[in-house]
C-alpha positions in Angstrom: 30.1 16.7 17.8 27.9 16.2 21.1 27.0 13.0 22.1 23.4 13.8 21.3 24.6 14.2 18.0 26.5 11.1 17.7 23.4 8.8 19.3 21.0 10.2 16.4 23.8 9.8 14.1 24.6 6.1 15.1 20.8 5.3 15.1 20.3 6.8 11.7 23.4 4.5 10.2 21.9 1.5 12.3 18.0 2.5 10.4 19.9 2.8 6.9 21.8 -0.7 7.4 18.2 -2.4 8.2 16.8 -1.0 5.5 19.5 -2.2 3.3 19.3 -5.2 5.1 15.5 -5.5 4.2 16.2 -4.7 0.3 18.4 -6.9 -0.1 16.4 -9.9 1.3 13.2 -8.3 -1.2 16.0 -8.4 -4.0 16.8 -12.0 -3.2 13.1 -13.0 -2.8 12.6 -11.7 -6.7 15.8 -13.1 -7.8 14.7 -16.3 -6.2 11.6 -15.8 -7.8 12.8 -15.6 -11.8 15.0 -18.3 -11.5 12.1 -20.8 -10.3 9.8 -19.3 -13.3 11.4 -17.0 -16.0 14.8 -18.6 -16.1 13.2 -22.2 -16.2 10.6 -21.5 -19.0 13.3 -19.9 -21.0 15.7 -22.6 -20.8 12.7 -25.0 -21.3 10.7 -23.6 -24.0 12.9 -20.5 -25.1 16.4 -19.7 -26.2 18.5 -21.2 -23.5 21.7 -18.6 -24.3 19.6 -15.6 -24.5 18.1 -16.5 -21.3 21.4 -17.1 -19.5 23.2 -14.2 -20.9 19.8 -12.4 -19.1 20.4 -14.0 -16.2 23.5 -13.9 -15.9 23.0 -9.6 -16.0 20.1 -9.9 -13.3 22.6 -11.4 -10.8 25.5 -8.9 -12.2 22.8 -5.8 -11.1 21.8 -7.3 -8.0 25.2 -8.0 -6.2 26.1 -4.5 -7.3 23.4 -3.2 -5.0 24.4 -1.5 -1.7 
């Protein structure tokens, strides 16, 4: 491989790893976000299993992003 090849290369892995980066922050903003609202009313007003067991999923998905 030149080292033309491995500059582009090494910029394209550092864009992929910021725009991870960035998803991961939006994931965290919406998780963030559910717990203040969705999880709250259901655990308030709703069924407060159902709505951990839905929870609890949520955070299984999101730390399985990458």
């Amino acid at each position: 491989m030149t080292a033309g090849k491995r500059s582009q290369s090494a910029e394209l892995n550092q864009k992929e790893e910021r725009a991870k980066s960035a998803l991961h922050k939006a994931g965290q903003v919406v998780l963030e976000g559910h717990i203040k609202h969705c999880v709250r009313e259901g655990i308030e007003h709703g069924d407060p299993d159902k709505t951990i067991e839905n929870f609890t999923k949520a955070v299984e998905h999101f730390a399985n992003m990458k």
